[in-house]
DOSE-820004 format. One record per residue (C-alpha): z, y, x. Coordinates in Angstrom, 1 decimal. Layout:
BEGIN
w=Z v=Y u=X
...
This chain:
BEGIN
w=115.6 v=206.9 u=-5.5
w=113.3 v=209.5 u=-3.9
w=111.9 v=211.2 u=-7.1
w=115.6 v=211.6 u=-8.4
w=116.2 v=213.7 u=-5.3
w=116.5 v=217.2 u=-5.5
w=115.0 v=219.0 u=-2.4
w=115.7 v=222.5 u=-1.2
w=112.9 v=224.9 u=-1.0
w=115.0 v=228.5 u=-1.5
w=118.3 v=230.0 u=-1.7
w=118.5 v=229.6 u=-5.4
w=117.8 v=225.9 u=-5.6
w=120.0 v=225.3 u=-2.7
w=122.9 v=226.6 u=-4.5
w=122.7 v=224.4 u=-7.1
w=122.2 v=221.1 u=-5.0
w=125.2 v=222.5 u=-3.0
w=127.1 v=222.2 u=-6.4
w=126.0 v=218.9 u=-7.0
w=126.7 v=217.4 u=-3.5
w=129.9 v=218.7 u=-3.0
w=131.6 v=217.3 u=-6.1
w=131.7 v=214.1 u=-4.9
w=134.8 v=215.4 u=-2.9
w=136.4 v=216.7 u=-6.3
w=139.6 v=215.0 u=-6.3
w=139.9 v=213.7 u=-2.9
w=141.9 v=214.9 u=-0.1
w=139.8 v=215.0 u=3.2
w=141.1 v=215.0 u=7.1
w=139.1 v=216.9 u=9.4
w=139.1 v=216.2 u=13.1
w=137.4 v=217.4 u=15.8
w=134.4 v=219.4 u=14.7
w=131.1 v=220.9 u=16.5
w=131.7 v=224.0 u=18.5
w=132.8 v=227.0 u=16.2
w=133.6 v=227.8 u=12.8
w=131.5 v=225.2 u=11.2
w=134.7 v=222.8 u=10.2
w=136.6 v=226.5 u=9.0
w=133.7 v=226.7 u=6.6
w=133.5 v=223.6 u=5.7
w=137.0 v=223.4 u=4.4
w=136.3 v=226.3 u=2.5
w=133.4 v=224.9 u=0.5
w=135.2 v=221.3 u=0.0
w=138.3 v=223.3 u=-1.1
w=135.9 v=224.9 u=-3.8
w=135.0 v=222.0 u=-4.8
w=138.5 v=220.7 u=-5.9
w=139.5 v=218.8 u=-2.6
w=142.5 v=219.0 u=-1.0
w=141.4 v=219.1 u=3.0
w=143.9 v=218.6 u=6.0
w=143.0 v=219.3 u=10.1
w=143.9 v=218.1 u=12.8
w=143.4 v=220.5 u=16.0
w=143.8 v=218.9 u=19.8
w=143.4 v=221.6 u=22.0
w=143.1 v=225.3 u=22.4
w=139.4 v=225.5 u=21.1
w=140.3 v=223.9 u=17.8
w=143.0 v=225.8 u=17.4
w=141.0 v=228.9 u=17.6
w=138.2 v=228.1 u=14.9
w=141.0 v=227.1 u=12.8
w=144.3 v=228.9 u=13.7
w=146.2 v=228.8 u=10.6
w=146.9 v=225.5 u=8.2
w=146.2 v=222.6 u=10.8
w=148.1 v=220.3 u=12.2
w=148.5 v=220.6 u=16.4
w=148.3 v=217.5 u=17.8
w=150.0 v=217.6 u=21.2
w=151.5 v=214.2 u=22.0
w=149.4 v=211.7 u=24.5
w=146.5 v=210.1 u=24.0
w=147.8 v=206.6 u=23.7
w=150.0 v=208.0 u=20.8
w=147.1 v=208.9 u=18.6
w=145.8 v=205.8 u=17.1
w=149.9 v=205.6 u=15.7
w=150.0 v=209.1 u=14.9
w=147.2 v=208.9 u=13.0
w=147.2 v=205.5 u=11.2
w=150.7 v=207.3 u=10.0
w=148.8 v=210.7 u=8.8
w=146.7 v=208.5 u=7.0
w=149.4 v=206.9 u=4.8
w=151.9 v=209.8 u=4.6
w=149.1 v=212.2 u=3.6
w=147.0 v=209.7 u=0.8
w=144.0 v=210.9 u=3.4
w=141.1 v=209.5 u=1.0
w=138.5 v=211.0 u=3.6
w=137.3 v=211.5 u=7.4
w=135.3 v=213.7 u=8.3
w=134.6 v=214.2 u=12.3
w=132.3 v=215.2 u=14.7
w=130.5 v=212.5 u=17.0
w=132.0 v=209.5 u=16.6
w=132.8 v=208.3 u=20.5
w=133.9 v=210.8 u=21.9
w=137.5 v=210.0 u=23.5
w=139.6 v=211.2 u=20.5
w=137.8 v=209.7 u=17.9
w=137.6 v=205.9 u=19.0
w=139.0 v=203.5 u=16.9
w=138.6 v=206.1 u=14.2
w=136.2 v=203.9 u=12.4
w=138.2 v=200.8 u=13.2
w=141.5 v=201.9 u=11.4
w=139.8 v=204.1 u=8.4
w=138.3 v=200.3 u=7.5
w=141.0 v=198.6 u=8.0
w=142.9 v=201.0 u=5.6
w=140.2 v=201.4 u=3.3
w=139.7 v=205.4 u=4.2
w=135.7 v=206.4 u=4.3
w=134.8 v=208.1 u=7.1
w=131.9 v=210.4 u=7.6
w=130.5 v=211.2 u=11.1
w=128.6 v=214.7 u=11.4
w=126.1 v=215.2 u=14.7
w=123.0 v=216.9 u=15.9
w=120.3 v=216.0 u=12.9
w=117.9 v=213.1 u=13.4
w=115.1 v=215.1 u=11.8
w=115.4 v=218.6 u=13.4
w=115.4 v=221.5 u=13.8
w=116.4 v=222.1 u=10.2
w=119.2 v=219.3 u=9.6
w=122.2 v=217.9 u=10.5
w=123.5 v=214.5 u=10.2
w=126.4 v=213.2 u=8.3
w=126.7 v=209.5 u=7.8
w=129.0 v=207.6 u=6.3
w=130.5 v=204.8 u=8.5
w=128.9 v=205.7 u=11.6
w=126.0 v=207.4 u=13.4
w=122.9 v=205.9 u=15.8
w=124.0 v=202.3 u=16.6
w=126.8 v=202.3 u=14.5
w=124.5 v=203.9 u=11.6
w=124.3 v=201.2 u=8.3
w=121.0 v=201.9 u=8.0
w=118.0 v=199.2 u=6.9
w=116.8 v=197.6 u=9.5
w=114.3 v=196.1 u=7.4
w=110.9 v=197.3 u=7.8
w=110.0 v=195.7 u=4.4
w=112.5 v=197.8 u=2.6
w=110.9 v=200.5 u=4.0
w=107.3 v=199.4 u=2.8
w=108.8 v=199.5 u=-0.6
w=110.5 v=202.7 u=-0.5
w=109.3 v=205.2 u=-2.7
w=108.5 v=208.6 u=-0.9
w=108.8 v=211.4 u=-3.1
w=107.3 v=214.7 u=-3.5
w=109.6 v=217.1 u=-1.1
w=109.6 v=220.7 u=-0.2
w=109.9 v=222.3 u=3.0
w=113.7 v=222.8 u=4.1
w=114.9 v=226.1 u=4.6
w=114.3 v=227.2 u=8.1
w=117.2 v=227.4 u=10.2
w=115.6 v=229.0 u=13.1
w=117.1 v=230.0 u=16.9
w=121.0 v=228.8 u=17.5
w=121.0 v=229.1 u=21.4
w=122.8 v=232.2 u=20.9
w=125.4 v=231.6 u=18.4
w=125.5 v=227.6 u=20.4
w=126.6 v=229.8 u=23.4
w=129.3 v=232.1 u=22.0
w=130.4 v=229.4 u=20.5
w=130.5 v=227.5 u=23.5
w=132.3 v=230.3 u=25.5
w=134.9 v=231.2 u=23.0
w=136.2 v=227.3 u=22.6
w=136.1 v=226.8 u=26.6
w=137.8 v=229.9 u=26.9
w=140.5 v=229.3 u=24.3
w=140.7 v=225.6 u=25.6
w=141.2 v=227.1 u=29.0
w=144.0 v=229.9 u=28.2
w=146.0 v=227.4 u=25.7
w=145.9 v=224.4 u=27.9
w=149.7 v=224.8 u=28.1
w=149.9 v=224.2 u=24.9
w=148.0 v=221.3 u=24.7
w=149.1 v=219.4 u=28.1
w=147.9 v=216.0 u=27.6
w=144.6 v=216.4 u=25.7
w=141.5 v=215.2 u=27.5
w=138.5 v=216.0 u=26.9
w=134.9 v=214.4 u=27.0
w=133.9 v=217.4 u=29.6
w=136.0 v=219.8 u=31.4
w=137.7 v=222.2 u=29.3
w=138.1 v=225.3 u=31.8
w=137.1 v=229.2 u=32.2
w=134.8 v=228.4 u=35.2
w=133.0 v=226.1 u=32.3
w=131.6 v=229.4 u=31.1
w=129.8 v=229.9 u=35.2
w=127.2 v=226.9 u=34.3
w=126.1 v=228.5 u=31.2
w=125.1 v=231.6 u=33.0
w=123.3 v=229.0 u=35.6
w=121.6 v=227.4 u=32.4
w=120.2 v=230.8 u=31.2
w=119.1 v=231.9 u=34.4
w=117.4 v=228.9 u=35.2
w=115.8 v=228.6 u=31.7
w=114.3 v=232.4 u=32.9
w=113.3 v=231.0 u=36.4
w=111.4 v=227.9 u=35.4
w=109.7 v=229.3 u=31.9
w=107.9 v=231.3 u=35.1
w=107.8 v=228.8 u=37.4
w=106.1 v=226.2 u=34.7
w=104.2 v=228.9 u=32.8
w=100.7 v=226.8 u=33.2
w=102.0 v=223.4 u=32.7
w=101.9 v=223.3 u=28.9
w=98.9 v=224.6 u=29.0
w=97.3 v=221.6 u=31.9
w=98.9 v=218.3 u=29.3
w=97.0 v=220.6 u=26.6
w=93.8 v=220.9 u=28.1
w=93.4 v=218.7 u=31.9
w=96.0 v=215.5 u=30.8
w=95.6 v=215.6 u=27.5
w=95.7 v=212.1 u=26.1
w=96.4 v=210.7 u=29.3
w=100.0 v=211.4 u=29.5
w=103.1 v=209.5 u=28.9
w=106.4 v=211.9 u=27.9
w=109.5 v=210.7 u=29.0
w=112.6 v=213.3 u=27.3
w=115.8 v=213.2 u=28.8
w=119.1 v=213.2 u=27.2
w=122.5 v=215.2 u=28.2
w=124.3 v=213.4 u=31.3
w=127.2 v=212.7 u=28.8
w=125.9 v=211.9 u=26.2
w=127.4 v=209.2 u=24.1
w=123.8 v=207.5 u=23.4
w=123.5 v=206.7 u=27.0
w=127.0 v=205.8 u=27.9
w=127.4 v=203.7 u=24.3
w=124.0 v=203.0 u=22.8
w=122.3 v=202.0 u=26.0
w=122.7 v=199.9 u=29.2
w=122.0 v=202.7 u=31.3
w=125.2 v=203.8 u=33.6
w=123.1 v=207.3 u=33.9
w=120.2 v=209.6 u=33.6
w=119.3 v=208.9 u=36.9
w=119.4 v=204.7 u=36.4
w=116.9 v=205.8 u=33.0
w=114.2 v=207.8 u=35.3
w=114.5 v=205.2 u=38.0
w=113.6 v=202.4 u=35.8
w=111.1 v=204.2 u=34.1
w=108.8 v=205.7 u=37.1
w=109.3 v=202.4 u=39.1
w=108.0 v=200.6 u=35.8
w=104.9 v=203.7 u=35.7
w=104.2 v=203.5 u=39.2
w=103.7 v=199.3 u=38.7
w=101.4 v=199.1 u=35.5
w=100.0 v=202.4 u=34.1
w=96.3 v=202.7 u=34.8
w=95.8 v=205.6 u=37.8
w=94.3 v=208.0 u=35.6
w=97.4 v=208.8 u=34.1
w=100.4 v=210.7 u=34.2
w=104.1 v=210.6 u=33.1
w=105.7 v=213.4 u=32.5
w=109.9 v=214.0 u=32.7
w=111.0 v=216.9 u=30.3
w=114.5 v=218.1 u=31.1
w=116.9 v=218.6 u=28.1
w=117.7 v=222.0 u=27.3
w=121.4 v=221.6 u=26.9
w=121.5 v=220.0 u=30.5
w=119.9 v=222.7 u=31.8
w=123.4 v=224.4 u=32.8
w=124.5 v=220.8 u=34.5
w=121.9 v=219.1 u=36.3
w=118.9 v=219.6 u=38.0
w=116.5 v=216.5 u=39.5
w=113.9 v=218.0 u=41.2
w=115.2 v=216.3 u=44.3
w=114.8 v=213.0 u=42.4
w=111.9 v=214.1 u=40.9
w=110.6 v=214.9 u=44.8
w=111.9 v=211.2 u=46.1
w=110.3 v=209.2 u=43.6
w=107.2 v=211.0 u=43.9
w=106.6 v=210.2 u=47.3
w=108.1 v=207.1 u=47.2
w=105.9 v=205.8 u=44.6
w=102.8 v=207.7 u=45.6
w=102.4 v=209.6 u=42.4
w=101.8 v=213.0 u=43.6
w=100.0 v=215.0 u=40.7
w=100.6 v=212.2 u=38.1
w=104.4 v=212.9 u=38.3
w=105.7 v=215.6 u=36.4
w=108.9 v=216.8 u=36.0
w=109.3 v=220.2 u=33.5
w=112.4 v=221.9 u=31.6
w=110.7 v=223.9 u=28.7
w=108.0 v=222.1 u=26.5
w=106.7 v=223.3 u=23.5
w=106.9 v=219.6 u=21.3
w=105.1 v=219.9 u=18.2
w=102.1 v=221.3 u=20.4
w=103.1 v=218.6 u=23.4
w=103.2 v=215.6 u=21.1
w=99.8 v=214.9 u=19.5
w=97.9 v=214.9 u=23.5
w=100.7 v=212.1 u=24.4
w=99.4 v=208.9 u=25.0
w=103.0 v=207.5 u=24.4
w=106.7 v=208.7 u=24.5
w=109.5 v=206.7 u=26.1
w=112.8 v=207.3 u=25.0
w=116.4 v=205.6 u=25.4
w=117.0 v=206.8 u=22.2
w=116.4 v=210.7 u=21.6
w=115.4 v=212.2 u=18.4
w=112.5 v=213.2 u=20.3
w=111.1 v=209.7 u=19.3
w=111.2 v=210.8 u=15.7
w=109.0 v=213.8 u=16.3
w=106.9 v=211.9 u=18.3
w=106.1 v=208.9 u=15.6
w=106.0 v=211.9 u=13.0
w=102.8 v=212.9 u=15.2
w=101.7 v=209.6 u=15.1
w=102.2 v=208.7 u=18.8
w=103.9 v=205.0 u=20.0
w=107.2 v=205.2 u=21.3
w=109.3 v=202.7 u=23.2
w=112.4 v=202.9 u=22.7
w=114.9 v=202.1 u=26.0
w=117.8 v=202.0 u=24.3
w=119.3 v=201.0 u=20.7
w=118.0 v=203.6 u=17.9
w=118.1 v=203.6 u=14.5
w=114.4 v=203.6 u=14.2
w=113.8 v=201.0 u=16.5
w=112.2 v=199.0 u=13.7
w=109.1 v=196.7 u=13.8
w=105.9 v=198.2 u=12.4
w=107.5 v=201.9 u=13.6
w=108.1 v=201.5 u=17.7
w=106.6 v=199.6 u=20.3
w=108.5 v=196.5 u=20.3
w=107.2 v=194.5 u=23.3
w=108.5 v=195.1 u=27.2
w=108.3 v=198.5 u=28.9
w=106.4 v=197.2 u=31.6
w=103.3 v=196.5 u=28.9
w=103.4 v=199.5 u=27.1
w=101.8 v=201.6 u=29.5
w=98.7 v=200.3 u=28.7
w=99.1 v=198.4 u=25.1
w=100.4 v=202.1 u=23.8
w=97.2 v=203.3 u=22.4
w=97.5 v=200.0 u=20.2
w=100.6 v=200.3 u=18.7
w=100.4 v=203.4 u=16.7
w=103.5 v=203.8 u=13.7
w=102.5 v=202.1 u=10.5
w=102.5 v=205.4 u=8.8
w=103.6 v=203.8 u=5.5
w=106.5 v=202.1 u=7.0
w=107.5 v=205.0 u=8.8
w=107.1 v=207.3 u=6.2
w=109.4 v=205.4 u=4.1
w=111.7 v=205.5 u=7.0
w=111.5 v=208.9 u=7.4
w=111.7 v=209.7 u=3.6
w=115.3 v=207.7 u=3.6
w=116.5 v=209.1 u=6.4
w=116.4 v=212.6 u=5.3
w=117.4 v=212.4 u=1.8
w=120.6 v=209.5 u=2.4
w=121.7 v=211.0 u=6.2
w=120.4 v=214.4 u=6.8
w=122.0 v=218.3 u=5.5
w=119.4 v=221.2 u=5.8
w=120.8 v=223.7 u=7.8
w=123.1 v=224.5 u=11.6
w=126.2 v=223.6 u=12.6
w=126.2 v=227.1 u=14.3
w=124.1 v=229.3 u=12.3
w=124.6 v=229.8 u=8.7
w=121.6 v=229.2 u=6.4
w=122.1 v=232.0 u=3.5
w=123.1 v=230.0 u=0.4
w=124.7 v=231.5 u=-2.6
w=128.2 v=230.1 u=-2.9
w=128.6 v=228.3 u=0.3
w=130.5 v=229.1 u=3.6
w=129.0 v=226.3 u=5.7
w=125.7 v=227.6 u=4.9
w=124.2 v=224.0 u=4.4
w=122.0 v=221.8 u=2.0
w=123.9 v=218.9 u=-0.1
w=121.8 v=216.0 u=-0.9
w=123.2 v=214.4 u=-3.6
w=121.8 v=210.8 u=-2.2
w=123.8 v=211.5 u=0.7
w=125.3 v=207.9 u=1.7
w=128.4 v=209.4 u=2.2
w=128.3 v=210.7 u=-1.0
w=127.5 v=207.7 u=-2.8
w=130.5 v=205.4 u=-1.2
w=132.7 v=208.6 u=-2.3
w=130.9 v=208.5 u=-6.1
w=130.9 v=204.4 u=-6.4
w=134.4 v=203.8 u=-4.6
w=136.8 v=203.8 u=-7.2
w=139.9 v=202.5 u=-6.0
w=141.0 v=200.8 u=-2.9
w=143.3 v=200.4 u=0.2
w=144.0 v=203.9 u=1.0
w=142.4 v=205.6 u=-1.8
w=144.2 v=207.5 u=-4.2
w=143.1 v=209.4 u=-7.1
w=144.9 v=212.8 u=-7.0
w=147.3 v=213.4 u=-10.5
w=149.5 v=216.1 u=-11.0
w=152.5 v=214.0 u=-10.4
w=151.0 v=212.9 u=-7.1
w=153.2 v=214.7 u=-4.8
w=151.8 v=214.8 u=-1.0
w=154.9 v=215.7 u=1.3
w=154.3 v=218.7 u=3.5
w=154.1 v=218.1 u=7.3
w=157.1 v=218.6 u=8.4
w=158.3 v=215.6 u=6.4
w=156.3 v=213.2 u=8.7
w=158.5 v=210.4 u=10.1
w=160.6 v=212.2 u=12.8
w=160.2 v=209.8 u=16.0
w=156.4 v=210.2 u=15.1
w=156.9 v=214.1 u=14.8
w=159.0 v=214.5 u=18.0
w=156.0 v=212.5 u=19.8
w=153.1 v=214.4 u=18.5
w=154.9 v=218.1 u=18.6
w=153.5 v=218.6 u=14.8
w=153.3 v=222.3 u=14.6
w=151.4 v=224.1 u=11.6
w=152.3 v=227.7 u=12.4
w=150.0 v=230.3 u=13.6
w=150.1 v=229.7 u=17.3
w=149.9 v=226.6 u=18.8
C-alpha cells in the first residue's frame, strides 16, 4: 500500500530504505547480463553481494568485459548457441535471479521465455518511466511486456500516499558519454576476443566520431533555435501540438509499435496534422537528445513542409526545455515515449501511437489520431486516475537515482533508492519455492565454472580469468 511506503527525501533515509530493499535478494543467487553502459552492474553486484546474495555475470563482448573484468563468465560462442548455453547456466548454477538491461535487445530475447519456463524471476532495468530522478526495474518485463494494471478502476481506488521529493540526480550527459566511449572503445580493441557477438548498434572506434557530431551539433542548434522556446512560450502558446521523437533503434518502435521507423512515425503524423488540425495551429517535432549524434531530418522536416503547405506551423527543434514546454501544449503525440508521462503530469492529452503502459482509459486520448487534433482540449487526464497511476508506478517500478551517476548514499555502491514495494521485490519476498528456485544452505554446493558440461564449455569458450 502507498502509506506503507517508505520514500527517500535525504541521504540518511535512503540508506535505510536501501537496507530494506535489498534483502529481498538475501539468500538468492543472482545472474547478471548485459547491463547499461558503465559500471553500474559492477556496483550493483557489490551492494547485492552485501546483502547476502551470491551474484554471477555474464560478459559478451569487449565493453562488458571492461566494466567488469574480473569474476565473469565470457561468453564467446555464437549467437544461436546462447539460448542452450544459458538454459544450462541456469540449472548448473541454481540461478534464482535475472537481472538485465532492456529486455529486446538481440542477446536478451527469449530471456523472459526460458526464466518462466524454468521458474527463474527475471528483472528488466531501463531508462526510468518517471525521470529524470529514476530508473526502472520491473519484474517480468518492461513497456508492453510490463504486468502492470491495465485497469483504470484499480487506479481510481489506489491510495496515493504522502511522498517526498526524490533525491536529485542531476546532469549525466557527461558521465553517459565516457561511458559510452570507453565500452565502444573496449568493444572495438577486444573484438578478437569476442568474434561472433553482435550487437544492437555498431560496436567500433569510429562509433566514438558521431558523439563528437552530437556535441557539436547540440552547440550549433541551441544557437540556431535560441528564440524558439521562447515563440511556443509566448506567440503559439496553447496552440501547439508536441510531437517527441524516439532513438532510431529503439526497441519501443521496432517492438512496441507498428512503425518500421522514425521517419514512417513523422510521416503519419504531419500527413494526419496537415488533414484535420484547425489552421491556427502548429505541430511541433522535438528531436531526441540521444539521436542527436545519428540522425538529422531537417530534409524531411523541409519536404513535408512544402508538401503539405505548413510553412510556419511546422516546426522541427532539437533542444526544448519540457517542464516549461508542456503546460502551453495543446496536446502531445507520442508512440510511446516517457515524454507522455510528463506531459499528462502537466495535465495536457496525449495520444499515444504506439502500445504504452499508460495507455489506459480515463489517462490518454483513446479515440483515432486523426480526431484528436481538435477533440484534445477535451480529453484532459482524469487527474485522480492518473495520479493513482502515477503513485503505483513509482513506488512498485521505479529506483531514485542514475544508471551513470551515483546518487551519494551511505552504504551503497550503485548509488540508488530501494523501494521496498518494488514488484520485483515482492515476487522475490512471496516466491517461496519453485522450478528453479533454490534456497541457498550450507550444504548447497554450486560447482565452479569450469565444471560446466564440457561440449557446452568448448562451445561457449567459458573463460573467468582476467582477460578475456
Amino acid at each position: 500500500m502507498a502509506e506503507e511506503v517508505v520514500l527517500a527525501s535525504n541521504p540518511q533515509k535512503a540508506s535505510e530504505v536501501l537496507s530494506t530493499g535489498l534483502n529481498s535478494f538475501s539468500g538468492k543467487h543472482v545472474l547478471l547480463l548485459q547491463g547499461p553502459l558503465g559500471p553500474f552492474f559492477r556496483r550493483l553486484s557489490h551492494d547485492l553481494t552485501a546483502s547476502g546474495a551470491r551474484v554471477s555475470k555474464v560478459n559478451f563482448n569487449g565493453g562488458d568485459w571492461l566494466f567488469y573484468p574480473t569474476g565473469a563468465i565470457q561468453f564467446k560462442g555464437r549467437m544461436e548457441e546462447w539460448p542452450a548455453f544459458l538454459a544450462e547456466l541456469l540449472a548448473e548454477l541454481k540461478i534464482d535471479v535475472i537481472l538485465l538491461f532492456g529486455d529486446c535487445r538481440p542477446i536478451h530475447r527469449g530471456v523472459r521465455e526460458l526464466a518462466e519456463r524454468v521458474g527463474v524471476q527475471l528483472g528488466v532495468f531501463e531508462e526510468g518511466y518517471v525521470r529524470p530522478d529514476h530508473i526502472t526495474l520491473e519484474g517480468g518485463g518492461i513497456n508492453a511486456y510490463s504486468t502492470l494494471p491495465r485497469d483504470k478502476n484499480f487506479y481510481l481506488a489506489y491510495p496515493v500516499g504522502q511522498s517526498s521529493e526524490p533525491l536529485k540526480v542531476g546532469h549525466v550527459f557527461w558521465y553517459a558519454t565516457l561511458w559510452a566511449t570507453l565500452y565502444y572503445l573496449a568493444s572495438s580493441i577486444l573484438k578478437p576476443s569476442f568474434p561472433h557477438y553482435r550487437h544492437h548498434r555498431r560496436l567500433a572506434v569510429r562509433e566514438m566520431f558521431p558523439w563528437i557530431r552530437g556535441l557539436w551539433r547540440k552547440f550549433y542548434y541551441r544557437i540556431k533555435e535560441r528564440h524558439v522556446q521562447n515563440r511556443l512560450l509566448t506567440e503559439y502558446s496553447g496552440r501547439f501540438f508536441l510531437v517527441p521523437l524516439q532513438v532510431y533503434y529503439d526497441s519501443q518502435i521496432r517492438v512496441h509499435s507498428n512503425y518500421p521507423s522514425i521517419e514512417s512515425f513523422i510521416h503519419e503524423v504531419v500527413s494526419s496534422f496537415a488533414k484535420n488540425a484547425d489552421p491556427d495551429v502548429a505541430l511541433v517535432i522535438k528531436h531526441h537528445p540521444m539521436d542527436r549524434a545519428y540522425r538529422d531530418y531537417t530534409q524531411l522536416w523541409e519536404s513535408l513542409s512544402e508538401g503539405y503547405g505548413l510553412q510556419g506551423r511546422l516546426l522541427y527543434v532539437h533542444d526544448l526545455q519540457l517542464p516549461s514546454i508542456l503546460p502551453h501544449a495543446r496536446g502531445v503525440v507520442v508512440v510511446n515515449s516517457t515524454v507522455g508521462l510528463s506531459a499528462l503530469l502537466h495535465d495536457v492529452p496525449v495520444k499515444v501511437c504506439g502500445r504504452a503502459i499508460y495507455d489506459i482509459p480515463g489517462i490518454t486520448y483513446s479515440g483515432r489520431l486523426k480526431s484528436f487534433w481538435k477533440e484534445a482540449p477535451l480529453h484532459k487526464p482524469d487527474p485522480t486516475v492518473f495520479l493513482g497511476f502515477r503513485s503505483y508506478l513509482i513506488e512498485h517500478t521505479q529506483l531514485n537515482g542514475s544508471m551513470y551517476k551515483q546518487l551519494p548514499i551511505e552504504g551503497s555502491r550503485a548509488g540508488v533508492v530501494w523501494s521496498p514495494a518494488l514488484s520485483l521485490l515482492n515476487a522475490l519476498t512471496d516466491k517461496k519455492s519453485g522450478a528453479g528456485q533454490t534456497e541457498m544452505h550450507q550444504e548447497h554446493i554450486v560447482r565452479p565454472y569450469r565444471k560446466l558440461d564440457a561440449p557446452l564449455a568448448q562451445q561457449a569458450r567459458i573463460h573467468t580469468t582476467f582477460f578475456p
